[in-house]
N, C-alpha and C positions, 0 to 999 in steps of 0.2 A: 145709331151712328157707327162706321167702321172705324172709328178712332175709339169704342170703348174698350174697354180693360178685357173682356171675354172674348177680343182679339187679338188679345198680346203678344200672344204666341203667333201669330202668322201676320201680322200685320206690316205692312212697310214703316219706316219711319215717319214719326208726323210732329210739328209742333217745334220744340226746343232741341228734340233728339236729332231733326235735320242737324242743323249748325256745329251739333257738336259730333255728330256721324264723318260728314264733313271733314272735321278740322283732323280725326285721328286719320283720317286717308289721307291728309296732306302731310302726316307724319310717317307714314308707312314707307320703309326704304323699297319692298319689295312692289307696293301697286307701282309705287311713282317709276319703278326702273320699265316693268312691266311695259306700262301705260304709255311710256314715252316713248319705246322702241316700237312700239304696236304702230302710233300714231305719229310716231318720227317729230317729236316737238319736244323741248327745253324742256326740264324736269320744273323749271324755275315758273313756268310759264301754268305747268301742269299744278302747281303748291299754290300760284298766284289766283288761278281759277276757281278752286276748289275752296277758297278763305272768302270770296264771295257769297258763297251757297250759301243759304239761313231756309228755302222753302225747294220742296221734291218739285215744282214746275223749273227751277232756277235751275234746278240741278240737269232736268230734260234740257231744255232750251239753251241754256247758256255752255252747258255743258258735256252731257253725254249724245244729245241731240247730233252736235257740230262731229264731234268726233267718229261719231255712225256717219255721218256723211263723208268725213273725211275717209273713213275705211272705204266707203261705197264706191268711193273714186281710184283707190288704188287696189281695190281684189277685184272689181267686176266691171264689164262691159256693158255696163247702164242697167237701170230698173226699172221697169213700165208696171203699169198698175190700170184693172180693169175693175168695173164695176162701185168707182170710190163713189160715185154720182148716187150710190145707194144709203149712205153717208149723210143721213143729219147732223150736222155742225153742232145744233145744240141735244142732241140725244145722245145716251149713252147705248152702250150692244155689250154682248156677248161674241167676241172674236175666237170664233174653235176654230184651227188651223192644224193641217197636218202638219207634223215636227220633223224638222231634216237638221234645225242647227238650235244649239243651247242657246244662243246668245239673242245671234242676228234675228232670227224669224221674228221676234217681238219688238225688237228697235228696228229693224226697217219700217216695220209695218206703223209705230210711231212717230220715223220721219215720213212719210207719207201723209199719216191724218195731220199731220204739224202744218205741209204744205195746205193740205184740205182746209186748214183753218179750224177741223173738230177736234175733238177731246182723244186724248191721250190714255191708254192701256195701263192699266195694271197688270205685268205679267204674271203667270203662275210659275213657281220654281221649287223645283223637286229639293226637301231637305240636306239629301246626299250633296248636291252641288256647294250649300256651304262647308267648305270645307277648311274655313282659319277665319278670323276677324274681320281681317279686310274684305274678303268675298264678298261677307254680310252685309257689312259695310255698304261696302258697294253695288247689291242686287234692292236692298233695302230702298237706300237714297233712288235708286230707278224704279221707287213704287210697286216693287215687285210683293208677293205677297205669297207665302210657303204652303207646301202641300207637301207636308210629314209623310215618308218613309220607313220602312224596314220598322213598321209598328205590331202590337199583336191585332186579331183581329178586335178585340174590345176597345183598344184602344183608337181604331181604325172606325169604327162605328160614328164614336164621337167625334174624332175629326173632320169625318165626312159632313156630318152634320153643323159643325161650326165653320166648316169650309164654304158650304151650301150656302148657308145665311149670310156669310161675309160678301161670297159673290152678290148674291140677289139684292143684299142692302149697298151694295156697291152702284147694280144698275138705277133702285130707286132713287140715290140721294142726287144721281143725274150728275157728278162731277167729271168721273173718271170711267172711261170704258173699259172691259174684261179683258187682256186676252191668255188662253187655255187652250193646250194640244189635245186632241182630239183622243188621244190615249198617253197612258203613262209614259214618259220617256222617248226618245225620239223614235222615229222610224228608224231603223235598218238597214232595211231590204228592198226597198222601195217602195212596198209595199202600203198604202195607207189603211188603215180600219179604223173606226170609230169605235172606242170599249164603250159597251152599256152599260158598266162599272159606274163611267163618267157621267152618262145622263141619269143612274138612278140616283145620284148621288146630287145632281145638280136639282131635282125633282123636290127631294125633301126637304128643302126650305118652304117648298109652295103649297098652302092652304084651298087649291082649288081644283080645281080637274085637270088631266094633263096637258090639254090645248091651253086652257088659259097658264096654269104655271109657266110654261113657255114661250110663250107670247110677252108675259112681263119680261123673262131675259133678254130677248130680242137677240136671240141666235143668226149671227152672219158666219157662216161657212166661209172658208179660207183654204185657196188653194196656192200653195210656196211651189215655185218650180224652180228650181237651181240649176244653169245649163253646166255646172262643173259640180259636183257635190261637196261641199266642205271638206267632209270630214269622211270621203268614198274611201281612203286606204284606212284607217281607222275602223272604218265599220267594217271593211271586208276583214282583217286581223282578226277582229272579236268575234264576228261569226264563225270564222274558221277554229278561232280556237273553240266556241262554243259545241261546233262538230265533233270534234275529235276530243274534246275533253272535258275539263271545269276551267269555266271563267270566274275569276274574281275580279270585278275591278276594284283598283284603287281611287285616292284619292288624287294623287299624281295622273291617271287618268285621266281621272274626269276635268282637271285645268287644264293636259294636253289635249283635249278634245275641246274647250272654250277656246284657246287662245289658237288653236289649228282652225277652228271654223272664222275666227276672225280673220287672221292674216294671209289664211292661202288663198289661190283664184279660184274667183264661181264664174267667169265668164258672163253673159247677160243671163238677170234676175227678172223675174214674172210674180209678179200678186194678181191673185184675182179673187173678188170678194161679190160673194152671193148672201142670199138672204132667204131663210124660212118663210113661206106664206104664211097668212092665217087660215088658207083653206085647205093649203098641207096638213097645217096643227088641224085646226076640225076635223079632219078626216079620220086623223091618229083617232079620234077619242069613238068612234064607230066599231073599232075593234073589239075583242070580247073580255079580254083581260092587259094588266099593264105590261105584262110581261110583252106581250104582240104590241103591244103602241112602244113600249124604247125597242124591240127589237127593228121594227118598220122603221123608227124616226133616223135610227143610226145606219137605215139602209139609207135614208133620203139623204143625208149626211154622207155618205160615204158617196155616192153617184155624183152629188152635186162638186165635190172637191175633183174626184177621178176628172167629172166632165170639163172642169174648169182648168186642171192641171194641165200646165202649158208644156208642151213636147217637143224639145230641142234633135237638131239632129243625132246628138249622140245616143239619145232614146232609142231611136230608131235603128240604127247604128247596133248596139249593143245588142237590141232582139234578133236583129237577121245573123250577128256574130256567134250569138247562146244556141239559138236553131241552123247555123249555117244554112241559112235559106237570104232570100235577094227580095224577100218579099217586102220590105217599106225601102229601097234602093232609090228610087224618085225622092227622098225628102232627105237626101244626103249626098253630098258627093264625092268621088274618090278622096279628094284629097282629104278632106274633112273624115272620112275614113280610117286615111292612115294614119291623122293625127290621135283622135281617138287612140288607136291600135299602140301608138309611140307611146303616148301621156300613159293607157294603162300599164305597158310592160315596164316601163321604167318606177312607177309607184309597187309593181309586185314582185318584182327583183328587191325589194327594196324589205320584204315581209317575209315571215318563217310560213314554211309548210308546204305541202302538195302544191305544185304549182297549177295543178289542171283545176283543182279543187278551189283555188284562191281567184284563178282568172272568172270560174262559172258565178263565184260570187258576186266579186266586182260587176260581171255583166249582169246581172239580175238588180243590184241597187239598181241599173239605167235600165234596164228593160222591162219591170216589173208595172211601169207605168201606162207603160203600152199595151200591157196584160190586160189591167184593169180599162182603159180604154175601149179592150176590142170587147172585155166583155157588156159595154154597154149598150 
């Protein structure tokens, strides 16, 4: 069971822990200020809801559910979602999604199966993100479930290994679905890969060959397209500074990159969800060692998100800008051009360093997608 004790350490809240996880966030002066101005509603309203909560679906549903939706209405120009028809109601998956936002990528794609009427994600969440009680708190009660950082490799070993078993006994017990970025940390650069880190590691829970171990997680690929990037001056900042220097993040960071992907505009959002065959998986196991079956798998993985990844005109946009070439000019138009052009100079005026060097950034988060695209 994912509620015993040899998952203490990464486990979400379960049981009596909800109620009282709960009640110290409706004490918290800092979530409640946070939480209200995010969501623009009564502090009062916010204490009143949160003294209901006693189980993590109450906490989805009644609570953090509504408030993803209510963000969804005020940062973006609607959400379409492709492929949910792939979605047994009563099965659980494995959700691997490229990463663009800490927060959102996993709670939209929960208000989504909500509508579907299927089972709700467990997210995965990088240790570093909590960073104070409340956080915990609060990633906890949204079912979330940790994935330890900045550990040695021994200790790293084992985590993997109780991480591995958490997921997999997660898909068996059939309650609650997966869901997991396709590598550590979010994307950047626009760039998506799948680390093979992640699949050898999801592997060692499984007693059987590598087609079938995978076949039990029931691997849906996930592809997040954002037609405005959360967190695009944020990540262009940290690249630059990673250029030219050392980055340290902080902790302060890492909240001003939560609470920035929530509240700024992403314009219209795209899901689209694919799914591993079984005769993808079979094929995998024809290769000659494992090393060539996760490296192949994370190819398939990696084509099926690039393929699915929805391409806004600024995509387009931003590649013909980075190559001064007019070659995707048909799937954009002037005006939508200059807005582009407006929106990035006003976000890079606004950041230290090289200005040439900060712009090719920025334009590579949005054009990088179009990379991967042509290379298909």
């Amino acid at each position: 069971m994912t509620s015993d004790s040899e998952f203490d350490s990464i486990r979400p809240y379960c049981g009596s822990e909800v109620k009282t996880a709960a009640m110290r966030l409706s004490q918290s002066p800092e979530f409640l200020e946070l939480f209200s101005q995010l969501i623009k509603i009564d502090k009062n309203l916010v204490i009143k809801g949160l003294e209901q909560i006693s189980t993590r679906d109450q906490f989805q549903v009644n609570f953090f559910g509504p408030a993803i939706q209510a963000l969804m209405k005020m940062t973006t120009d609607g959400v379409t979602v492709e492929g949910i028809e792939l979605v047994d109601k009563n099965t659980s998956y494995t959700f691997m999604s490229n990463h663009r936002d800490i927060i959102l990528d996993s709670a939209i794609l929960n208000v989504l199966l909500r509508e579907h009427k299927a089972k709700y994600t467990r997210p995965a969440i990088g240790s570093n993100l909590l960073i104070n009680s409340w956080v915990t708190d609060f990633v906890k009660l949204n079912s979330c479930f940790v994935i330890e950082r900045d550990i040695t490799v021994r200790e790293m070993l084992t985590s993997s290994s109780i991480r591995s078993k958490y997921i997999r006994e997660t898909i068996q017990e059939n309650q609650d679905s997966i869901w997991i970025a396709e590598k550590e940390g979010r994307t950047k650069n626009g760039d998506d890969r799948t680390q093979q880190a992640l699949l050898k590691m999801l592997k060692m829970s499984g007693i059987h060959d590598l087609a079938t171990n995978f076949k039990e997680l029931r691997i849906m690929p996930l592809a997040i397209s954002y037609e405005w990037e959360p967190c695009d001056a944020l990540k262009t900042q940290e690249l630059y500074t990673r250029t030219v220097g050392e980055y340290i993040k902080t902790p302060e960071d890492d909240m001003n990159s939560m609470l920035t992907g929530l509240s700024s505009y992403k314009g219209r959002v795209h899901f689209h969800i694919d799914q591993l065959t079984d005769t993808e998986l079979d094929e995998l196991n024809k290769l000659p060692t494992n090393g060539d079956r996760i490296e192949a798998m994370a190819a398939i993985i990696d084509n099926k998100i690039h393929r699915n990844f929805k391409l806004w005109p600024n995509n387009y946009i931003a590649y013909d800008l980075l190559h001064s070439v007019n070659k995707f000019s048909a799937f954009y138009t002037q005006e939508e051009k200059e807005k582009f052009i407006q929106v990035m100079a006003q976000k890079i005026d606004k950041l230290e360093g090289n200005i040439s060097m900060l712009n090719n950034i920025y334009l590579e988060i949005y054009a990088n997608p179009v990379k991967n695209s042509l290379k298909l």
